[in-house]
C-alpha positions in Angstrom: 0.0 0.0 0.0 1.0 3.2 -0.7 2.4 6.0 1.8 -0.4 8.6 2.5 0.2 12.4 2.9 -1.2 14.8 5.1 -2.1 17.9 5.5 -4.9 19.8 7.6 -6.0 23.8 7.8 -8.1 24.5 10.8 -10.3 27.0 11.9 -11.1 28.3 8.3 -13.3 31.1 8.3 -15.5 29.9 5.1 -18.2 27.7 5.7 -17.6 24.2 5.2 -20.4 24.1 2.3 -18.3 27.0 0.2 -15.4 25.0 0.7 -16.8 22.0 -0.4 -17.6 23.7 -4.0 -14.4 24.5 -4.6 -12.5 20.6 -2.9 -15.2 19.1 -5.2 -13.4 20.4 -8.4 -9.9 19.2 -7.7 -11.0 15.5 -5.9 -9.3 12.7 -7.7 -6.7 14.6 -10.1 -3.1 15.2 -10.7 -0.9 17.2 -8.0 0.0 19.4 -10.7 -3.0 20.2 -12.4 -5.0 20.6 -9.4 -2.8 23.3 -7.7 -2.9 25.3 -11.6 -7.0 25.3 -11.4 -7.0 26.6 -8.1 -4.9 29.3 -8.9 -7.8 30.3 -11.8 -10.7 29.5 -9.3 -12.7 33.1 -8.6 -14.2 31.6 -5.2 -12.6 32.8 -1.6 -11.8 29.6 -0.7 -9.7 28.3 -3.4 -6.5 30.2 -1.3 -6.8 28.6 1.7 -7.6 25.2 0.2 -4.4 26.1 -2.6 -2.5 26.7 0.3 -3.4 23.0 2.2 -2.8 21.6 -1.3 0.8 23.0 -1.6 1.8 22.1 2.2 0.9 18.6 2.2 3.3 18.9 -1.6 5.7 20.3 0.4 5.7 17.7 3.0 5.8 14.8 0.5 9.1 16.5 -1.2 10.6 17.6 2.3 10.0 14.8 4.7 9.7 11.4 2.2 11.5 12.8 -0.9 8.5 11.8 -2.9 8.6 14.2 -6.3 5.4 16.2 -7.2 5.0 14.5 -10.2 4.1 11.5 -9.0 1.5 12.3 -6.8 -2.5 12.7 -6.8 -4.9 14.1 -3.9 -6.6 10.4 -3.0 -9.0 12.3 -0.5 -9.9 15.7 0.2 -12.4 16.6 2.6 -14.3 19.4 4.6 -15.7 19.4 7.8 -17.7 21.8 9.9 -15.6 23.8 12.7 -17.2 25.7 15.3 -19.7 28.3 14.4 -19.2 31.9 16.8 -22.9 33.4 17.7 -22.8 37.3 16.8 -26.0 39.2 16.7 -27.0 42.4 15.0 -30.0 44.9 16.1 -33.3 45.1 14.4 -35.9 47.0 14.7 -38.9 46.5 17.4 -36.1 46.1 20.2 -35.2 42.8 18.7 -32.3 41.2 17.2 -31.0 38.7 14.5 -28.1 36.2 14.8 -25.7 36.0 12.7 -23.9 32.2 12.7 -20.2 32.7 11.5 -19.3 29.5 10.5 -15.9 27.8 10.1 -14.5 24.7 8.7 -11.8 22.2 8.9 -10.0 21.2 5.5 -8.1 17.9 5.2 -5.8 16.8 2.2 -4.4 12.9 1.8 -2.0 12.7 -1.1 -0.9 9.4 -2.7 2.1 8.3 -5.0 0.9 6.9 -8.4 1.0 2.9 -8.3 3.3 1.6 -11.0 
């Protein structure tokens, strides 16, 4: 079996749904190609997850000498984080929450099989 890669981002301040949109594009391809569609992705989350996509790279070149070229992203996943409870003032001495939700973003990279 092959080696798995890791990398993790916590306490993203996107909402795991959003991030999901942009993780669902890039599941299943080419280390290479994936981090070059990120870079032309309009959404706000394509940074942080670019940046969780080129430090779990890094770690496979750093830390097991594995080259770039030979990987793919075998998982890739979301999950919720916390949300923080804000509220803002409305009218009739009431107010409205506002839910500022976060997620947690997870990359497992694999080396081709040959």
């Amino acid at each position: 079996m092959a080696e798995e890669i890791r990398a993790h981002a916590r306490y993203l301040p996107i909402s795991a749904q959003k991030v999901r949109l942009v993780i669902d594009l890039i599941r299943g391809k080419d280390l290479q190609e994936a981090l070059e569609m990120l870079q032309h992705v309009p959404n706000r989350a394509a940074r942080p997850v670019y940046k969780v996509v080129a430090s779990a790279m890094a770690n496979a070149e750093e830390n097991l000498g594995i080259s770039r070229d030979d990987l793919y992203i075998h998982q890739i996943y979301a999950d919720v984080g916390p949300t923080r409870k804000w509220r803002r003032f409305g009218g009739r001495g009431r107010f409205k929450p506002l839910l500022r939700r976060s997620s947690h973003v997870t990359v497992v990279l694999r080396e081709y099989e040959e």
